[in-house]
Phi, psi and omega in degrees: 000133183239141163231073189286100164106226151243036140263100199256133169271125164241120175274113179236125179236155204214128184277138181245039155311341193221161169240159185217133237212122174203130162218117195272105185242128177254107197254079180255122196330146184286161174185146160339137155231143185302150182216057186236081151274122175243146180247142158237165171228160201230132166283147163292162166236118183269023169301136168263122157216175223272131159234174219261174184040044117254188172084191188276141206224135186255184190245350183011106195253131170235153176233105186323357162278348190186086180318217116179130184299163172310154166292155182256029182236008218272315188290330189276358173261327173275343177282282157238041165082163175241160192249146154277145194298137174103352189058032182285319196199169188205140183227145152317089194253120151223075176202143211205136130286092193257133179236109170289086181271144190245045209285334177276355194254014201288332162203076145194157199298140162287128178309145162315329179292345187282304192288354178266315164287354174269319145333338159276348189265330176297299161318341160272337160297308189302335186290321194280334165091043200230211175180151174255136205245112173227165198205144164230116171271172202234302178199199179224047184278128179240355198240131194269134019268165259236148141282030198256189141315130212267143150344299181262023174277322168287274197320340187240038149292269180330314171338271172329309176269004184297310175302323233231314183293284181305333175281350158280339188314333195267015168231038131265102177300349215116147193245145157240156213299317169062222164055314207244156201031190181280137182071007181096006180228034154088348185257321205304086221175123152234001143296339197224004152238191181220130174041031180110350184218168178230138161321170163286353186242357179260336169308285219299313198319324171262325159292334173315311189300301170327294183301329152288349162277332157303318206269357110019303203224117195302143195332332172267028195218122194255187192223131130276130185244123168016288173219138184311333167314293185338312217274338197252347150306307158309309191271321185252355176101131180324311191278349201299122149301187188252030170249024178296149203277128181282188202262120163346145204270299180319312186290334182285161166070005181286349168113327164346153162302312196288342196272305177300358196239134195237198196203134152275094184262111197244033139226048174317125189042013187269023149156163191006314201216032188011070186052037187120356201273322235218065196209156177277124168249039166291145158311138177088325200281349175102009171108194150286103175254154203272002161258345175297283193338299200263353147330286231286307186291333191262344160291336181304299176334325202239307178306323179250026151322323167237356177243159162321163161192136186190204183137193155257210189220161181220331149186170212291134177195099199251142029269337188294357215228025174252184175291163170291343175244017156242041199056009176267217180211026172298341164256343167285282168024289181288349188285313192301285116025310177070033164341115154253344159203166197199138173310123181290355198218019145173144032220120197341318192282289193294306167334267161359296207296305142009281172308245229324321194271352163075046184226359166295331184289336186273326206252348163272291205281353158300322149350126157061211169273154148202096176289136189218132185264110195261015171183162198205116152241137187263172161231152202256358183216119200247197182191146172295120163115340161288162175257164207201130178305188191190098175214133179235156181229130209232143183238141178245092194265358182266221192256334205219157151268177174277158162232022166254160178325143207231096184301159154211133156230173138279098208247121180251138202245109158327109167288004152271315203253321196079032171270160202223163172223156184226161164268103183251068169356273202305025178271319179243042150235161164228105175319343169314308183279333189316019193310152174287146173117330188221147143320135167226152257197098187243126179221123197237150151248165176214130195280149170259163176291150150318309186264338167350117169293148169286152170140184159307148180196121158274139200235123189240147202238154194249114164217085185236151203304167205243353158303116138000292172314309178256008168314141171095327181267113206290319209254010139243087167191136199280177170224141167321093198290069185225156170249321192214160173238156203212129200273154167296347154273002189129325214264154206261130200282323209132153190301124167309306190281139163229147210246352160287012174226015202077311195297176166243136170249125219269283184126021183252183176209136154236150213232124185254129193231170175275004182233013174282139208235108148194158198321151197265165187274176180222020157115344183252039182275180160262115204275161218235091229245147157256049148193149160275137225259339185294286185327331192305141181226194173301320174313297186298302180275003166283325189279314168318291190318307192225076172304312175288326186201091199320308174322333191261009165258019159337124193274356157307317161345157146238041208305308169296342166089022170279015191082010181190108170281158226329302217281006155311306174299325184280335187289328171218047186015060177287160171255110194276017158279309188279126149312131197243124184293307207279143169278140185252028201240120158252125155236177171203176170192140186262229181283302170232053158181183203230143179216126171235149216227134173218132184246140194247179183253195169251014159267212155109027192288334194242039163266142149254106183266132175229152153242148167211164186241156177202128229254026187188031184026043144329128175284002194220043169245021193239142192217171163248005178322309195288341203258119212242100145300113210271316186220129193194094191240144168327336189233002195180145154233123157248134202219144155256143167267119160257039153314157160254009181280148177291000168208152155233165180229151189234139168220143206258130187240142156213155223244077175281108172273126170324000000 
């Protein structure tokens, strides 16, 4: 075992020079299996409340010449709402714009006092229970030449603020792209356009700034940019038309660069090309044709099934910018659009308007997702050590789906003592995929521990932010739009929301007694944890493991002497007080390959697993070229080597990510 740094390694190597002919007959006992299942079904709720990272958003601006803190009212905006100007309506706010101008730094470093106020303002969104949609501007200069800033002035900004940016990602709801023109929204600018349009050097230019705004912020963290052209520039490269291909149902949520980047539209519905979102700005290219236009819209479209998209009205243009049942086309728009948020405070006038035509109320709970759960079938009686179906069925009724990482558990609650166990669904679902128009169908089995106290357990369901830091914190954890749950006869069980936790209560019990008959597990179930698994990190589980002495959970360490140290143990979820016998490793081999099994543990959120190969333990021979992943599931990764050399070697990597 080698441990350079933090990329801690495990090596295995297996000569592939011989063949072995193994035939395994498995045999397993017969047994009952229980057939006490109960179904309930959940009424809907047409209420409106705040949930996180969608909906209508207020704005706060601070500037480094005269700073000025988060509003101190954002958790009383999250309860009971904010009045829209004019008092016409009032919405349920967990959004904050926080917009940086960085008007004294245009050539110079930002000060530590700035940046000790931007840390302070993240603390106070976080204390306040809200998030932020953030950007950094220079100015609101419209008039040429520019008060802005140099290409490498901006990048050693981003530099600066980078520490600051990963350490806050978990009330940052999204960063937008900024830095360039007035406000930060990319056209006022004569570095990064040439008279208003661009080059092929003014494009790689704007993606350089991008790119440094992805590697800013970790990975589970998107960027929005102004206009899709930016984004299909980014991707394809200074020629990408504006018939560029969006990104593929495979390609979303993969960590990509091209993955990570949503869009702002911050002249929403005020004419044809909303002032610009939706127009070619190449040099040369001949303008805007009105077949570029529906490139552009029908690529946004398709692009935020998975990435953000959100933004303001900028001014009134009616028919378009009316409701759909006053002849415009504004809330199907945001349907199209996958909308997930919008300034509440402009523009004042298009907004309003809203109200008078009688689609506003549709469009705050509509705003982002809005999940509503319509039916849960159980199995009502277990044994400790079993395994027990699962199935729940979920509806998405809002615009968007979420698009940052989402927990879903099961949480089971002693109904006596109140010790709770949890399950972590989102390990093979993603609420992410969650799109409006269909139903989904999450159908799991879950190992019950071996130690399950006998008794009664009420089962209750969990969607909470899955950063550590806000695991627990009701006003990040979404909440469901259902009201009551309803029994297969009828009878109405009780509320769904239970709002001192966060859960939803299912209305079920399940009863773990010593005489219940069901299948025993065969590993790849979701094991049924006394912690939650969604929140887990490396941290969390060194402080359970070794409480008293913190030091011996070094993931280099071996405290049990068993050959595999800590971070093995947190990788495939071994216990690293007990020496461990059983292998977490499986191979085999056919005519011509070798296949290896790797069992993951059920934590592991800030893990990376690799196999690579090498036909000759080279320090510069080792690659994943040769190596085909066949199977790479939440609970096993399974790979072949296909080298063609007669003996090889495979080594197992695991990665503790920052």
């Amino acid at each position: 075992m080698v441990f350079p740094s933090q990329h801690h390694r495990g090596l295995w190597r297996v000569p592939f020079d011989f063949r072995i002919l193994v035939l395994a007959i498995i045999l397993r006992g017969t047994c009952g299996f229980g057939q006490d299942f109960a179904t309930n079904t959940y009424t809907g709720s047409s209420e409106e409340f705040a949930n996180p990272e969608r909906g209508f958003y207020v704005q706060a601006d601070s500037y480094a010449s005269a700073p000025s803190p988060v509003p101190a009212s954002l958790a009383n905006y999250r309860i009971n709402g904010k009045s829209s100007p004019g008092n016409p309506y009032t919405a349920k706010i967990s959004l904050l714009l926080r917009l940086f101008y960085l008007d004294t730094f245009v050539n110079a470093p930002i000060s530590s006092n700035f940046l000790n106020a931007i840390q302070a303002d993240f603390d106070s969104i976080r204390a306040q229970g809200c998030k932020a949609v953030v950007r950094f501007a220079y100015n609101q200069d419209q008039t040429s030449p520019y008060d802005e800033p140099s290409k490498a002035r901006i990048l050693a900004h981003i530099e600066q603020l980078k520490p600051l940016l990963k350490q806050n990602s978990d009330v940052i709801a999204v960063l937008q792209q900024g830095f360039i023109g007035a406000w930060g929204e990319g056209y006022y600018t004569d570095i990064f356009y040439t008279a208003g349009q661009a080059t092929a050097q003014n494009w790689i230019d704007r993606a350089d700034v991008l790119n440094a705004l992805l590697a800013a912020l970790p990975v589970e963290r998107m960027i929005q940019v102004r206009t899709p052209q930016m984004k299909q520039k980014f991707v394809f490269g200074p020629n990408a038309p504006t018939g560029s291909a969006p990104l593929s149902p495979t390609e979303g949520f993969s960590g990509s660069g091209p993955a990570r980047v949503g869009f702002h539209n911050d002249c929403y519905l005020a004419d044809a090309t909303d002032i610009g979102t939706f127009s070619d700005y190449d040099i040369g290219g001949g303008g805007t044709s009105s077949q570029d236009i529906v490139n552009l819209r029908n690529y946004v479209a398709l692009e935020t099934r998975y990435a953000p998209m959100g933004g303001e009205t900028c001014a009134v243009n009616p028919p378009r910018d009316d409701c759909a049942s006053a002849g415009g086309g504004a809330d199907t728009d945001m349907a199209f659009a996958h909308f997930s948020f919008l300034n509440q405070s402009y523009n004042v006038n298009v907004n309003n308007d809203w109200v008078a035509q009688g689609c506003i109320e549709n469009i705050k709970r509509q705003l982002g997702y809005r999940l509503q759960l319509v039916s849960g079938r159980f199995r009502t009686e277990a044994q400790p050590g079993q395994a027990i179906p699962l199935s729940l069925e979920f509806q998405n009724l809002g615009f968007a789906a979420p698009f940052n990482p989402r927990g879903l558990e099961l949480v089971l609650r002693h109904t006596v003592t109140g010790q709770k166990f949890f399950a972590a669904l989102s390990r093979d679902t993603d609420p992410r995929r969650w799109l409006p128009g269909t139903n989904y169908v999450l159908s799991a089995q879950l190992s019950l521990p071996a130690d399950l106290p006998l008794g009664g357990y009420e089962l209750l369901l969990n969607l909470p932010d899955p950063a550590p830091t806000l695991y627990g914190m009701i006003p990040y954890s979404v909440r469901l739009a259902n009201s009551n749950a309803v029994s297969s006869i009828g009878t109405v069980l009780g509320d769904v929301w239970e709002p001192a936790t966060g859960y939803h209560r299912l209305r079920q019990t399940m009863t773990v007694n010593a005489t219940a008959t069901n299948a025993l597990p065969d590993g790849t179930e979701i094991p049924v944890l006394n912690f939650p698994a969604v929140a887990e990190n490396y941290d969390a589980w060194k402080g359970r493991n070794f409480p008293s002495n913190p030091g011996l959970g070094a993931p280099e360490l071996d405290p049990d002497a068993d050959g595999r140290p800590n971070l093995v143990e947190y990788a495939v979820g071994s216990n690293p007080n007990s020496a461990d016998t059983g292998s977490y490793l499986e191979y085999s081999f056919d005519t011509n390959a070798f296949f290896l099994s790797l069992r993951k543990g059920p934590v592991g959120n800030d893990i990376r697993y690799e196999v690579e190969s090498s036909p000759n333990l080279g320090a510069g021979s080792w690659s994943s070229s040769m190596v085909t992943i066949l199977e790479n599931i939440a609970a096993r990764r399974r790979v072949r080597y296909d080298g063609s050399a007669a003996s090889g070697f495979l080594r197992l990597k695991f990665t503790l990510l920052p």
